[in-house]
C-alpha positions in Angstrom: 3.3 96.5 15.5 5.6 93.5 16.2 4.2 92.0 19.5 6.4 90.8 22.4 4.6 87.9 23.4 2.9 85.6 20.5 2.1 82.4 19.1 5.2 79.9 17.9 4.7 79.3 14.5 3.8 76.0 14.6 0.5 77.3 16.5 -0.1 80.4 13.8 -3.2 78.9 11.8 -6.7 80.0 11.8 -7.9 76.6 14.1 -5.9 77.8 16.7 -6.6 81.4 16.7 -10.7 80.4 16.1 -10.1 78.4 19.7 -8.1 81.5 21.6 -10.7 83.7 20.3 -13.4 81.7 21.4 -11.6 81.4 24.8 -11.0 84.8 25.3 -14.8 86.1 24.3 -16.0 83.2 26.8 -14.0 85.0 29.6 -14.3 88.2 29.8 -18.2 87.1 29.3 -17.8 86.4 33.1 -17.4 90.0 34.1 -20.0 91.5 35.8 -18.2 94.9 35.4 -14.7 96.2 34.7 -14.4 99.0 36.4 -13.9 97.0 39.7 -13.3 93.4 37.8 -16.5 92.3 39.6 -17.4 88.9 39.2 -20.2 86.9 41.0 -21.9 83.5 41.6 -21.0 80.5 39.4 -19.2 82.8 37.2 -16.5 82.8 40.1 -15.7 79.2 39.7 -15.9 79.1 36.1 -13.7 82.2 35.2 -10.7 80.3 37.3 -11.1 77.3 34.9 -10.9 79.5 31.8 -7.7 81.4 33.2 -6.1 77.8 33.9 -7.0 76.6 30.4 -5.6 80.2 28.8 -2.7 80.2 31.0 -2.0 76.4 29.7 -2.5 77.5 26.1 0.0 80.6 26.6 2.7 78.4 28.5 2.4 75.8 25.3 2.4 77.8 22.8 3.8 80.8 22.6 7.5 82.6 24.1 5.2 84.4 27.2 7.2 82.0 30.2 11.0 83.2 28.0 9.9 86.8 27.5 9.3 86.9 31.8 12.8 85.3 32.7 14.2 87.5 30.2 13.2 90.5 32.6 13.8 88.3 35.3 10.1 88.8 37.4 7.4 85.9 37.9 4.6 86.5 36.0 2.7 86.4 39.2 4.0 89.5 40.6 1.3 91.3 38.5 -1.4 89.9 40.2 -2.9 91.9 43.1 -5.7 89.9 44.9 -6.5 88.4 41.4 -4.1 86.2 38.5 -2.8 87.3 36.2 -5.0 86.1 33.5 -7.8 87.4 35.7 -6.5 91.4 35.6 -5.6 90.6 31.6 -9.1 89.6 30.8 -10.4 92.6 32.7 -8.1 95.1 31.1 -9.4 93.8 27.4 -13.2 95.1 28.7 -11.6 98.2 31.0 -9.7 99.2 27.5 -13.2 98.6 25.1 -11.5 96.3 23.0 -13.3 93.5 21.5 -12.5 90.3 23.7 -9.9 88.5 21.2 -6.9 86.9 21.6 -4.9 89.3 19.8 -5.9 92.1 22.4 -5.4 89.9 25.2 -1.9 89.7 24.0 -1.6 93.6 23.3 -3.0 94.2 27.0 -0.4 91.6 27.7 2.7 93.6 25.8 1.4 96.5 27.8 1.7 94.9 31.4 5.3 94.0 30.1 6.7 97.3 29.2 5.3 98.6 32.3 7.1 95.6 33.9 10.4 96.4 32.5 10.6 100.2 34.3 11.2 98.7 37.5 14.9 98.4 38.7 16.3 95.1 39.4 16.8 94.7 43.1 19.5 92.2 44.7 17.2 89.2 46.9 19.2 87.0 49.3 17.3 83.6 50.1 18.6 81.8 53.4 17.5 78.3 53.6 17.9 76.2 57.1 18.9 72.7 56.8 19.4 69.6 58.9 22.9 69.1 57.7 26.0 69.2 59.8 29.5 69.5 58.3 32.3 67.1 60.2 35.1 68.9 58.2 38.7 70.2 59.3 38.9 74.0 58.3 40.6 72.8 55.0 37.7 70.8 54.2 35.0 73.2 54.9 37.1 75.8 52.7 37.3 73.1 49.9 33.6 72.5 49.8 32.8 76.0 50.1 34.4 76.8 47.1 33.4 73.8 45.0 29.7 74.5 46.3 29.6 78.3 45.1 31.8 77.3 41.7 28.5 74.4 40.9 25.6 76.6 42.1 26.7 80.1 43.3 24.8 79.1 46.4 27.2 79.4 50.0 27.1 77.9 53.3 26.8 80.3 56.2 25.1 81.1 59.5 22.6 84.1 59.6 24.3 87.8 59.7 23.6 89.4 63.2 21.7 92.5 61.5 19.3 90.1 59.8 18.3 88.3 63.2 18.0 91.7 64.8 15.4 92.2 62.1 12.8 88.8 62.6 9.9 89.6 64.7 9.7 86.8 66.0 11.8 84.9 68.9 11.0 81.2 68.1 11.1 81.8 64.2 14.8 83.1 65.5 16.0 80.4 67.9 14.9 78.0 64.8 17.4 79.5 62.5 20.1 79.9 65.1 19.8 76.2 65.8 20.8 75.5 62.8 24.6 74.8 61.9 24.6 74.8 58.1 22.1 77.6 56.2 22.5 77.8 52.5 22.7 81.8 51.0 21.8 81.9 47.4 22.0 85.3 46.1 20.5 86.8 42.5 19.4 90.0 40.9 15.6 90.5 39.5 12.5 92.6 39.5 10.6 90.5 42.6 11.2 87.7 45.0 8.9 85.3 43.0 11.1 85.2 40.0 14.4 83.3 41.3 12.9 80.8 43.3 12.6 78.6 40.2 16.7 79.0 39.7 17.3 78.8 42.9 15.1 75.3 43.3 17.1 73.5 40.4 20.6 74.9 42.4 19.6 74.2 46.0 17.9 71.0 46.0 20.8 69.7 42.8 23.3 70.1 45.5 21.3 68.3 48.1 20.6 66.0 45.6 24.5 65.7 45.6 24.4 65.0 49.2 22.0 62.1 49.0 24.1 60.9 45.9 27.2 60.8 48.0 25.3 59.1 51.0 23.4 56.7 49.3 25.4 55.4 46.3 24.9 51.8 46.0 23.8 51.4 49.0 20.2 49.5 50.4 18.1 50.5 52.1 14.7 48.0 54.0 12.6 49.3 57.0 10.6 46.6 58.4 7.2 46.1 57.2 4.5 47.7 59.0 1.5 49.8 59.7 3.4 52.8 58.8 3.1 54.0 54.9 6.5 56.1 55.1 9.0 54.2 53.2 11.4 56.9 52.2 15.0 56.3 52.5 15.5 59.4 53.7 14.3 62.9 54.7 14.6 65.9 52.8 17.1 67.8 55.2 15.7 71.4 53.9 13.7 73.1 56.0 10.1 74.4 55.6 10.8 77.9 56.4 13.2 80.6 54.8 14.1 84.1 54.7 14.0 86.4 51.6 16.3 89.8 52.5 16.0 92.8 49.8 19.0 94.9 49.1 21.0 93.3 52.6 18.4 95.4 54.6 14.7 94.1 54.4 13.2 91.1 55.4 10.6 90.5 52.1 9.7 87.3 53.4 8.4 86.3 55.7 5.8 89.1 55.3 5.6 91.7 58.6 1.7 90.2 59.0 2.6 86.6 59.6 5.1 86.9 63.0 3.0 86.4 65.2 1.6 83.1 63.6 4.9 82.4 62.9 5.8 82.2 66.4 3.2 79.8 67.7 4.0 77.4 64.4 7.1 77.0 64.4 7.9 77.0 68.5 7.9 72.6 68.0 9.9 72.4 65.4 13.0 74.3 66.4 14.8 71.2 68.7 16.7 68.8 66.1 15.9 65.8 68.7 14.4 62.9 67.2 15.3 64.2 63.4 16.9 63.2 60.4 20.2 64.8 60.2 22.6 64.5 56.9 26.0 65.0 58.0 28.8 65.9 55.9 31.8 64.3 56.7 35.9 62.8 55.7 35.7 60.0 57.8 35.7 55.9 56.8 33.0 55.6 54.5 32.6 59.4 54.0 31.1 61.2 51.7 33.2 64.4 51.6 34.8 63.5 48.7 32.3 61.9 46.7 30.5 64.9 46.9 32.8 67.4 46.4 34.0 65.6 42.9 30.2 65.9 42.1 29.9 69.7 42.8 33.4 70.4 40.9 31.9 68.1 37.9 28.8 69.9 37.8 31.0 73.4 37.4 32.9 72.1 34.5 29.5 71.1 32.6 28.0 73.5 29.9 24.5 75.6 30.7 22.6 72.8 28.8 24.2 69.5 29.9 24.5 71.0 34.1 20.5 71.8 33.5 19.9 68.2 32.8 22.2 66.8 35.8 21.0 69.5 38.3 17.3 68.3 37.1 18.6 64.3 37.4 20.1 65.4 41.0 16.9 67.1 42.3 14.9 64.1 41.5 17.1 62.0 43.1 16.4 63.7 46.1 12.6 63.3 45.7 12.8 59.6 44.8 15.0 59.4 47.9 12.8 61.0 50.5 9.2 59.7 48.6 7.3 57.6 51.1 5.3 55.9 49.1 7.1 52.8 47.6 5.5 53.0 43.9 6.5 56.2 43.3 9.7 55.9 44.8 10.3 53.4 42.2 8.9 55.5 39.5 11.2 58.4 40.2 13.9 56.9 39.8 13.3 55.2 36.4 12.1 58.5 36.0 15.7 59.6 36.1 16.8 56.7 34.3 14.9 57.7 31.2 15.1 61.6 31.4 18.9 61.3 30.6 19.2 58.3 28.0 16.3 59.8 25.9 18.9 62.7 25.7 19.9 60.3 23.0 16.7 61.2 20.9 14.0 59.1 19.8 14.4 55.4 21.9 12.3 52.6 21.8 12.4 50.2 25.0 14.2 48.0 23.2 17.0 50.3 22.5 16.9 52.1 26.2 17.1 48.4 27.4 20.5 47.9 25.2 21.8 51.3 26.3 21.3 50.4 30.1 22.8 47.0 29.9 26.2 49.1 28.0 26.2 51.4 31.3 25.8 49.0 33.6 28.6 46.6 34.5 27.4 44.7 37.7 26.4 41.2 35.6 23.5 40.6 38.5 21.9 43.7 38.1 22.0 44.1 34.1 19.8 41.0 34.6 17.3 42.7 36.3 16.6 45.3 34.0 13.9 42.9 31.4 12.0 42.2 34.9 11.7 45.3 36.5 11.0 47.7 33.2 8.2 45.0 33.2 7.3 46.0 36.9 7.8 49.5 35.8 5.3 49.0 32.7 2.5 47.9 34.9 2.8 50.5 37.1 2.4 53.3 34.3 -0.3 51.6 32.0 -1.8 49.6 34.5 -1.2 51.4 37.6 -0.2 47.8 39.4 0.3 48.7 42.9 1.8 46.5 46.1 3.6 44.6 43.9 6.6 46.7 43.9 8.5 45.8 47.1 11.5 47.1 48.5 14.0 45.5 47.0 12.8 46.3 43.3 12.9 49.8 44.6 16.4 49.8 45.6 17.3 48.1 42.3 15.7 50.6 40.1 17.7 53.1 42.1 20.7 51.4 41.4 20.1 51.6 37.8 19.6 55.3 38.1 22.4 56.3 39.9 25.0 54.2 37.1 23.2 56.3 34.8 23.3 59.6 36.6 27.4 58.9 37.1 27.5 58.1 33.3 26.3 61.6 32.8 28.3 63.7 35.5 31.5 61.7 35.1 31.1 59.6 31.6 33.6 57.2 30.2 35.0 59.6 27.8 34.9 63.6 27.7 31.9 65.2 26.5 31.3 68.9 26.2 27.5 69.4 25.3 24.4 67.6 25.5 25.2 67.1 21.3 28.0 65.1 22.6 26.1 63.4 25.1 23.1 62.6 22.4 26.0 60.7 19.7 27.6 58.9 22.9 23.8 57.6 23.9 23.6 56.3 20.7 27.0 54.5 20.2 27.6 53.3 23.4 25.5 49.7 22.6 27.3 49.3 19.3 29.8 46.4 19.1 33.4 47.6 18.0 32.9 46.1 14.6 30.2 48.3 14.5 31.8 51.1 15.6 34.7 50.5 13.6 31.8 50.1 10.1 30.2 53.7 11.5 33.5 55.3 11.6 34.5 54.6 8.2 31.1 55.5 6.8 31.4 58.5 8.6 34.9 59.4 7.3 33.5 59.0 3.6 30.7 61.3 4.4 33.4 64.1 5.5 35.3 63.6 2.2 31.9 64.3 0.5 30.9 67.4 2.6 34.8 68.7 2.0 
């Protein structure tokens, strides 16, 4: 019987499967009986290392994370007060088969047919923000349509018949006092699953935002005691709301209102917050950010995966306090999208990033702080990284993050971005050698 879920074939030897085996035996070991998956005493803590270490193995190396997007549902919507690994191992002992990785997965191809019989429902996520838009009608239309184009996500204020339905009055005023919410709607078989998707789209747009505020632009707080040294803060909110089928409030759930309504009763005034306004004015960033949303719709699947992922970091690096990591994240970014190019030695990402960059004082930077950068991964070198070497290694990633959302000559897939990686740093003679070599080589293949 051809299995749904199983091991990549790189993983299909008898070491590996010795290894899963032994796993799997060790596990269900733990149970002090299946009928109720009882377990007790050290066994507790010890079975929730094995179902980390199985989970690990089953994310690595076989199709088990594909075959759940494929069906669109998490696979923790089949845990009850238990993991998922946790009900698996128990099923192999409730079923009498022998405790091997094989069953596991054949309890596992069970769960998943079972999985399948339930109807997709439609989920609608509302996220508050702290953003304001300073737009003429035109404007806001214009953005609108850009944003749902890039990530099918909308801006909108809460529908009455939703706010008739939150049990709670301050969880309420919070939403009503703020202007821009962000509706992201997709079908699938439970909340869980889209919250991934939605995560790259949402916080790729925001990223955006930051992108159009803080393009090549410095930022220094004063030194002291304080250890925030963000540039800014992340303008999404906390809190959302998860409606099913435009009727039911899935999220919050009904039991937490009333805590809900004590928590949340100091954070619904905007006073003395950082709020990201949109806007067409003198140094705006209307524009800037709209020709980043439109860019990002005319990208294929692969290549807009790789700038929504570049944009979402940006965003972190953006609002990290801490200085060091800061830093990191955004040479984080740099790397991400030049190793696109394939293999790279520092040598060669150090060529590549003095082809993208054209500001002559910064391109000498780049030996010195991939130095800085260096210590900080092997050596973990911290306080050494001030400021100013932060805001220079985010410089360097945003003249890489343009060069892949808006690069010096049309590409169409991440192929195309991979050959113009590794070209960009040749000379024109070189160039000029490569295409003749490569002309001869289509002669051959003809």
């Amino acid at each position: 019987m051809m299995m749904i879920v199983k091991l990549k074939k790189k993983y299909q030897c008898k070491e590996i499967t010795e290894e899963l085996d032994e796993l799997v035996k060790e596990a269900v070991n733990h149970f002090d009986d299946f009928s109720g998956c009882s377990v007790s005493g050290y066994n507790v803590q010890s079975l929730k290392r094995f179902e980390t270490i199985i989970l690990d193995h089953l994310l690595g190396k076989t199709n088990f994370e594909n075959e759940f997007s494929s069906i669109k549902i998490s696979y923790g919507n089949i845990k009850n007060s238990f993991t998922i690994i946790y009900n698996l191992l128990c099923g192999i002992g409730q079923k009498g088969l022998d405790p091997t990785f094989d069953n596991f997965l054949k309890v596992l191809d069970e769960k998943i047919k079972e999985l399948k019989k339930k109807p997709l429902e439609k989920y609608t996520y509302y996220l508050p923000t702290r953003i304001k838009c300073q737009l003429t009608e035109d404007e806001l239309e214009g953005l609108k349509k850009s944003l749902k184009k890039a990530t099918s996500a909308s801006l909108c204020k809460l529908p009455k018949k939703i706010l008739k339905e939150i049990k709670s009055n301050n969880y309420k005023s919070f939403f009503l006092n703020r202007q821009i919410i962000l509706k992201f709607e997709i079908e699938a078989r439970d909340y869980i699953y889209p919250i991934k998707i939605l995560d790259n789209k949402i916080y790729a747009f925001v990223g955006g935002l930051a992108f159009s505020n803080h393009l090549y632009r410095d930022n220094e707080k004063l030194l002291s005691s304080s250890s925030d040294m963000a540039i800014a803060t992340n303008p999404i909110e906390d809190h959302l709301i998860i409606v099913k089928n435009n009727k039911k409030i899935v999220y919050p759930h009904e039991s937490d209102w009333k805590i809900l309504e004590y928590d949340i009763k100091k954070e619904i005034s905007l006073l003395d917050k950082d709020i990201w306004n949109i806007h067409n004015k003198p140094n705006g960033n209307y524009k800037r950010l709209k020709m980043i949303l439109d860019l990002l719709a005319k990208q294929d699947k692969n290549l807009k995966e790789i700038s929504e992922d570049s944009l979402k970091l940006y965003l972190e690096a953006i609002s990290e306090k801490q200085l060091e990591i800061s830093f990191l994240k955004f040479w984080i970014i740099t790397e991400r999208i030049l190793k696109q190019g394939g293999k790279i030695n520092d040598i060669s990402l150090l060529n590549v990033l003095k082809k993208i960059i054209k500001e002559k004082h910064l391109k000498r930077m780049i030996d010195g702080l991939y130095k800085k950068r260096n210590n900080l991964v092997h050596e973990f070198r911290i306080n050494y990284i001030s400021q100013q070497d932060r805001n220079l290694a985010k410089s360097i990633s945003e003249s890489v993050v343009l060069f892949l959302i808006d690069p010096p000559t049309k590409i169409n897939n991440v192929q195309e971005l991979k050959i113009l990686i590794d070209n960009i740093f040749l000379s024109k003679i070189e160039l000029k050698k490569k295409i003749l070599i490569m002309d001869k080589l289509m002669r051959i293949k003809k």
